[in-house]
C-alpha positions as a printed NumPy array, in Angstrom:
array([[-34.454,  48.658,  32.258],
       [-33.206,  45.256,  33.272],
       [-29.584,  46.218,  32.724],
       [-30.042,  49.67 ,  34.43 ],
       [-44.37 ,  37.831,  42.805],
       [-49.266,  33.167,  47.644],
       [-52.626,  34.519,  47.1  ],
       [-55.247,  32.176,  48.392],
       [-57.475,  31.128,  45.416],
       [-60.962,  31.682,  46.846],
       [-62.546,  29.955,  44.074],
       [-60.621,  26.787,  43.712],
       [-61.664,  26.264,  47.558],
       [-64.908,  26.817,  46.463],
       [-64.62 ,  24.287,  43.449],
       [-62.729,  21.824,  45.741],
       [-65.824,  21.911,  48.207],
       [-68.544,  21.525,  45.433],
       [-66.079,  18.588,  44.553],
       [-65.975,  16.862,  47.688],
       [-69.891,  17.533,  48.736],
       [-70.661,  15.687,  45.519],
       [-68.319,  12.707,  46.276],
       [-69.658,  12.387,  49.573],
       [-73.233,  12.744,  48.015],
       [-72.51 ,   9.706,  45.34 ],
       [-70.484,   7.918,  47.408],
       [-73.151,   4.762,  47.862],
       [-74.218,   2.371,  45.283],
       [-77.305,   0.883,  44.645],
       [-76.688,  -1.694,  46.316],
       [-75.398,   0.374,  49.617],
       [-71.922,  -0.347,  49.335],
       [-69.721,   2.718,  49.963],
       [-67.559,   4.084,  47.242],
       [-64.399,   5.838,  47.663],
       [-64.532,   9.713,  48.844],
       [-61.901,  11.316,  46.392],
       [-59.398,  13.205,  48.994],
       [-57.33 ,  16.239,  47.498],
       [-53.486,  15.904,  48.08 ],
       [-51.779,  18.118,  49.733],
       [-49.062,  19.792,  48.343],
       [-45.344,  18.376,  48.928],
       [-41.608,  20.237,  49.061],
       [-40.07 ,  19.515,  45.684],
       [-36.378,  19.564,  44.417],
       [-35.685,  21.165,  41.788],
       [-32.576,  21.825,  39.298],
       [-32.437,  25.644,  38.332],
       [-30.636,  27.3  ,  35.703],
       [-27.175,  27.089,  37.131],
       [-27.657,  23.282,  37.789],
       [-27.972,  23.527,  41.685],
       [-30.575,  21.358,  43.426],
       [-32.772,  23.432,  45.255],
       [-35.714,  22.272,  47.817],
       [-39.042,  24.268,  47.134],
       [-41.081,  24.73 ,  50.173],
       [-44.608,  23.084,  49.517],
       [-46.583,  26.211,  49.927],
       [-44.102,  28.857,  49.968],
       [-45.669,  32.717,  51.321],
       [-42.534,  35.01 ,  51.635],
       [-41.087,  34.814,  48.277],
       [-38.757,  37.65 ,  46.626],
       [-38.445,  37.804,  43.315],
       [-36.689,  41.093,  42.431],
       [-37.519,  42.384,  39.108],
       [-39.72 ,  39.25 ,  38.625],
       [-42.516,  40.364,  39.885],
       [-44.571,  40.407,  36.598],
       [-44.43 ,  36.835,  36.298],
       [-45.427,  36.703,  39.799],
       [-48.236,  39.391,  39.807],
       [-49.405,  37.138,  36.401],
       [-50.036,  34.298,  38.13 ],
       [-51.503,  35.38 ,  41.498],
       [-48.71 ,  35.659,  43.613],
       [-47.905,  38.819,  45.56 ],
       [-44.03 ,  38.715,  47.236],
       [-42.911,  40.171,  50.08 ],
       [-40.762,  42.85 ,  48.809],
       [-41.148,  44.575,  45.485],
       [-37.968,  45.317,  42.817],
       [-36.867,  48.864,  43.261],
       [-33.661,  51.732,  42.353],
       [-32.905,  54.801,  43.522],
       [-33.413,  54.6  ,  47.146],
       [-36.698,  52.844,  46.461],
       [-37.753,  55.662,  44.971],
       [-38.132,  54.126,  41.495],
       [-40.319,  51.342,  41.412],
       [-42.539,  49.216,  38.519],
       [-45.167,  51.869,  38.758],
       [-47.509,  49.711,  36.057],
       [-47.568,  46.879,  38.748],
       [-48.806,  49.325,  41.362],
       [-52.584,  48.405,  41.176],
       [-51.46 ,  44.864,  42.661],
       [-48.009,  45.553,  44.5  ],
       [-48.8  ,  49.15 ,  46.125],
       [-48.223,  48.812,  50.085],
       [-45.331,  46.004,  49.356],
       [-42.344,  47.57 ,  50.45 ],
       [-38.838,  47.759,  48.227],
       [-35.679,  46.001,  47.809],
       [-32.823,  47.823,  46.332],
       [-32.032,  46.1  ,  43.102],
       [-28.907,  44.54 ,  43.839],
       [-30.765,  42.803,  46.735],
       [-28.135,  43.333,  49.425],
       [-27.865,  40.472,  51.861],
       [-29.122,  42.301,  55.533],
       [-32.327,  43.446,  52.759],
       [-33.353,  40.027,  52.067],
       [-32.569,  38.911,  55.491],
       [-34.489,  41.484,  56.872],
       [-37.877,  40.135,  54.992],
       [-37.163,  36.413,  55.778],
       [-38.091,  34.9  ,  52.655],
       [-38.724,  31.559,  52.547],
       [-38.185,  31.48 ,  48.974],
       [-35.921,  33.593,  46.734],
       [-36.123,  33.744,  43.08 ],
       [-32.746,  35.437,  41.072],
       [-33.722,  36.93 ,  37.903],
       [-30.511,  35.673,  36.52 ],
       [-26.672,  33.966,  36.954],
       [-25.053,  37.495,  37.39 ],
       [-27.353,  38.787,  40.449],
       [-25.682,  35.206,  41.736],
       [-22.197,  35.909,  40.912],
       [-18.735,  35.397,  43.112],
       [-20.577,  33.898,  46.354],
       [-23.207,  35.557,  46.486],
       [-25.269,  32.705,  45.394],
       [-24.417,  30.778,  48.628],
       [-24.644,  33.794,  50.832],
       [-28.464,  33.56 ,  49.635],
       [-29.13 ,  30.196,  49.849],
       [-27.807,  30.256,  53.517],
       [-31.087,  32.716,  54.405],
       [-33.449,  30.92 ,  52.131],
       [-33.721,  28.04 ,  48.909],
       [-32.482,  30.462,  45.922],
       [-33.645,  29.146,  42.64 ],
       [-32.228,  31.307,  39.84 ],
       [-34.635,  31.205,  37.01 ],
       [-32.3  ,  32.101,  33.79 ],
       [-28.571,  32.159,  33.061],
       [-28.439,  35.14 ,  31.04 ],
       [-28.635,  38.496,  31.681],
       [-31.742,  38.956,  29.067],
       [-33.502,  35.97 ,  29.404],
       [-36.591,  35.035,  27.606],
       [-39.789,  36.236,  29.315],
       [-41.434,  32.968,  28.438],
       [-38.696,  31.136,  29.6  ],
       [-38.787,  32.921,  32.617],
       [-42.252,  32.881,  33.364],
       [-43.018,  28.952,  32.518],
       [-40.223,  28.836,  34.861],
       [-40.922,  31.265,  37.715],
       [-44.728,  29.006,  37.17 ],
       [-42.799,  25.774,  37.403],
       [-41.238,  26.755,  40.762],
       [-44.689,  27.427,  42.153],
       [-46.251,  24.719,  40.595],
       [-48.351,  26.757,  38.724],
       [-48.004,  25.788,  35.26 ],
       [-51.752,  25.089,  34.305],
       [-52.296,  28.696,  35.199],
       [-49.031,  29.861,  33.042],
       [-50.323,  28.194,  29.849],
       [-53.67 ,  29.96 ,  30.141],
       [-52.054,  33.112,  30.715],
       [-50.025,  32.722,  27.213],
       [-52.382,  31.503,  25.382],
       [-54.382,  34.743,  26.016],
       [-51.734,  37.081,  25.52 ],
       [-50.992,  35.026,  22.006],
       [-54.66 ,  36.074,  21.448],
       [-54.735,  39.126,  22.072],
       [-51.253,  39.821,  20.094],
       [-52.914,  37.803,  16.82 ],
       [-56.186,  40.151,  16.784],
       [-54.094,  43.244,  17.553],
       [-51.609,  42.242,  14.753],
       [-54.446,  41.925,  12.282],
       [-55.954,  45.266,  13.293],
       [-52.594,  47.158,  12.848],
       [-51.613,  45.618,   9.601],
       [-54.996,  46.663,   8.253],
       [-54.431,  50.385,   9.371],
       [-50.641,  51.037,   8.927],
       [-49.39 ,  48.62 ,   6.939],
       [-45.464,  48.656,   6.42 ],
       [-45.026,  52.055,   7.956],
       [-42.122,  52.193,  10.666],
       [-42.264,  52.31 ,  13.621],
       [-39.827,  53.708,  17.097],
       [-40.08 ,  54.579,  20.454],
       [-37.578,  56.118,  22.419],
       [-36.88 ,  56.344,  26.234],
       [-36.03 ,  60.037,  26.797],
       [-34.325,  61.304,  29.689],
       [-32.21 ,  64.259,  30.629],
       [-29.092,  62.536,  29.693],
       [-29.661,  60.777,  26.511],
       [-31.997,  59.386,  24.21 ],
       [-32.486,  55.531,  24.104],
       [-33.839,  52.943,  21.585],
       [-34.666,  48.997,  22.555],
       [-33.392,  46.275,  21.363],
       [-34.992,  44.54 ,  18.186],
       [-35.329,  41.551,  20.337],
       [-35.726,  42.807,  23.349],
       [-38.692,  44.684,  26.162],
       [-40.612,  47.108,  24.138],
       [-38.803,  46.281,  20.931],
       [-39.953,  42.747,  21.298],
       [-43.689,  43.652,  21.335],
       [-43.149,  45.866,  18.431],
       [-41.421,  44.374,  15.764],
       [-41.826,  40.474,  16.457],
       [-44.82 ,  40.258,  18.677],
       [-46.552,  42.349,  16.216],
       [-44.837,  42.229,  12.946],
       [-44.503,  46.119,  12.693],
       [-41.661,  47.817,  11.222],
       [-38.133,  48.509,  12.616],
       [-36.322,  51.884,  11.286],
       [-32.699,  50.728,   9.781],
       [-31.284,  52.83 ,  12.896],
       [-32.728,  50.431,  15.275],
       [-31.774,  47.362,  13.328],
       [-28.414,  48.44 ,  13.093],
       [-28.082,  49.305,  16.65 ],
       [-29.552,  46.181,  17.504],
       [-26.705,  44.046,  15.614],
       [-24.295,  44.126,  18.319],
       [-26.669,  45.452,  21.333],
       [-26.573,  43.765,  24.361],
       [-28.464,  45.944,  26.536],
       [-32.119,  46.34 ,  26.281],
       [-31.642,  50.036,  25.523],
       [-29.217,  51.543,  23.978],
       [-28.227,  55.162,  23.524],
       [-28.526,  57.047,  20.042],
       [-26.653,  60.104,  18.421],
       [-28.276,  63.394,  18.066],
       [-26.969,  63.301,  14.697],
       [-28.884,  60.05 ,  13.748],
       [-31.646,  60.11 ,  15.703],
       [-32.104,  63.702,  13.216],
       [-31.796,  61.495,  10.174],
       [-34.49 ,  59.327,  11.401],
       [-37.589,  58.587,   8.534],
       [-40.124,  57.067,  11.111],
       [-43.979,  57.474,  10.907],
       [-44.999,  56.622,  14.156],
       [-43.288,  57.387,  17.344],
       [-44.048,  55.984,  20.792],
       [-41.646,  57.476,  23.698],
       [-41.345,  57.32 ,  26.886],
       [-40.615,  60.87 ,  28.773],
       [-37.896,  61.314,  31.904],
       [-36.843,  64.444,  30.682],
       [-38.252,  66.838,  32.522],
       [-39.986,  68.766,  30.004],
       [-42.846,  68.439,  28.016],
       [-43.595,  66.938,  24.367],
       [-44.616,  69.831,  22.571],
       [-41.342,  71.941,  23.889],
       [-38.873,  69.095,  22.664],
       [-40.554,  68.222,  19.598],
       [-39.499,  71.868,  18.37 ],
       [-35.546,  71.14 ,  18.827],
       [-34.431,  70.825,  15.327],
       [-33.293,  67.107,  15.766],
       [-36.921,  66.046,  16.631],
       [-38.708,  68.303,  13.809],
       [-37.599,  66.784,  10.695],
       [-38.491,  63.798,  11.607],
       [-41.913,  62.482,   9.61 ],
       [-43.995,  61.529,  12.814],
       [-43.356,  64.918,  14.347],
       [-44.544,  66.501,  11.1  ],
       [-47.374,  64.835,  10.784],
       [-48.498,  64.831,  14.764],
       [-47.94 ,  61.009,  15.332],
       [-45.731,  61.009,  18.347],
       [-47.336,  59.602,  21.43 ],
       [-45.998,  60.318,  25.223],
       [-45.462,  57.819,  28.156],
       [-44.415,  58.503,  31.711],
       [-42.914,  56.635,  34.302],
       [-46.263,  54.814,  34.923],
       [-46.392,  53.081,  31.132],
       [-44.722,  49.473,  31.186],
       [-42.918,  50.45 ,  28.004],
       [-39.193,  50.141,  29.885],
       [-40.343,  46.605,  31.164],
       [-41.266,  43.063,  30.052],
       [-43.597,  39.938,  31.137],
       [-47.357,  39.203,  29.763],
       [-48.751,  42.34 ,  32.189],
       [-45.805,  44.795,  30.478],
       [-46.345,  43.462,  27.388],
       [-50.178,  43.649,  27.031],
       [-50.13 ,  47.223,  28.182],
       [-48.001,  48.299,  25.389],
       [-50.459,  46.507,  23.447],
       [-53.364,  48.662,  24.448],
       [-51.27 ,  51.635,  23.876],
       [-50.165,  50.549,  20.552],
       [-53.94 ,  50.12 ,  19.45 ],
       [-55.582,  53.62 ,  21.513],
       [-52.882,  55.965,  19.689],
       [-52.912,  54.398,  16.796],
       [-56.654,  53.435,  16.001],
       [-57.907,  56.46 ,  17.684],
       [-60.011,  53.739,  20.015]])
């Protein structure tokens, strides 16, 4: 989908004030003599080099921030932006980030410059070098600091998270968010090696166009066959040779030829499961045979990536699958 975010912590105040009551508490000695009172410091504007190399000054506690089509990172670690990632006349937005972004309003995609002006950001995070491209780089910075996070148009979601965290000096809370999600994907691993083994594995985005697989490497594809080890159909891995996208369109003709066991897909066709699975194309293939084919709509975070997009495929992965 990619080729197609400051929440007050009420706890760490409340931590912070246990911490200072007790200084205050302990702060004479036997003898009466006064110790110290530990005093928190306050956080400071930073410069910082992002991915391009520019030098950019972070506000100390920045609260508008936009961070178009970074807003898992951003939801991951506690940070709601101002204006939420959106296409199609902000019709389309990242419906599996709803729970914590619903009432944010949108941003077309391409962020256009009288948009981001309009929400007067006082940060802006670019998702990568080409939403920066020509001048548009110093048309931002001009409204507000612009950090651009990766220099690639598919960058690394762990790159781009420990960076987005970096930015926001929340890296503490970045490492604890990986190292659950590496949890989770180890026991989930486990669990699916023990109940399919080597059987393969697909999912397809299906709309009224065309039908799409991922990228080996990439979103959904990602999850699947690195994250947890399952097993790519040749079609995929020979599509994936010279993909650049994150999706990438199949033929009729070999999407029919298809020997997968388990299918996960994702439906924007406009009709409904059992109707397409009778076209000839889809029947012959083993996971429609056998009734393994499991449906998605616009609100799965199966066209997406981050730890949130990621761990939901997860829990799909293991409720169709294991039956739990």
């Amino acid at each position: 989908m990619k080729n197609m975010k400051k929440r007050t912590n009420p706890m760490l105040g409340l931590l912070l004030g246990v911490a200072l009551v007790g200084s205050a508490c302990s702060s004479t000695t036997e003898e009466g003599a006064k110790a110290p009172i530990a005093s928190v410091q306050p956080a400071a504007e930073r410069v910082m080099k992002d991915a391009l190399g520019h030098e950019v000054k972070i506000p100390a506690n920045p609260q508008r921030i936009i961070g178009s089509y970074l807003e898992d990172h951003l939801v991951a670690l506690g940070v709601k932006p101002v204006a939420q990632w959106s296409v199609n006349n902000g019709k389309t937005v990242q419906n599996y980030l709803q729970k914590d972004l619903n009432g944010i309003p949108t941003i077309p995609s391409d962020l256009p410059f009288e948009s981001v002006l309009s929400f007067t950001p006082d940060l802006i995070l670019v998702d990568s070098a080409d939403q920066v491209a020509g001048d548009k780089y110093d048309r931002y910075a001009k409204i507000a600091p612009t950090f651009t996070v990766g220099n690639a148009t598919n960058n690394d979601w762990r790159q781009e998270f420990t960076s987005v965290a970096d930015v926001l000096n929340k890296s503490e809370q970045a490492k604890k968010v990986l190292t659950a999600y590496d949890a989770k994907v180890k026991d989930a691993k486990e669990k699916l090696q023990q109940a399919i083994g080597n059987k393969t594995v697909a999912v397809f985005w299906v709309t009224e166009k065309a039908v799409y697989v991922p990228n080996e490497k990439l979103s959904s594809g990602d999850v699947l066959y690195h994250d947890l080890g399952m097993n790519a159909p040749d079609e995929i891995r020979e599509i994936s040779k010279t993909a650049t996208a994150n999706w990438s369109a199949i033929s009729m003709e070999k999407l029919a030829q298809m020997k997968i066991d388990y299918i996960f897909m994702v439906n924007n066709k406009g009709v409904s499961k059992a109707e397409m699975m009778k076209d000839p194309v889809w029947a012959g293939i083993p996971a429609v045979k056998n009734g393994q084919v499991f449906e998605y709509d616009s609100n799965a975070s199966w066209l997406y990536t981050g730890a949130i997009a990621n761990s939901q495929m997860i829990d799909n992965v293991l409720h169709d699958i294991l039956k739990k």
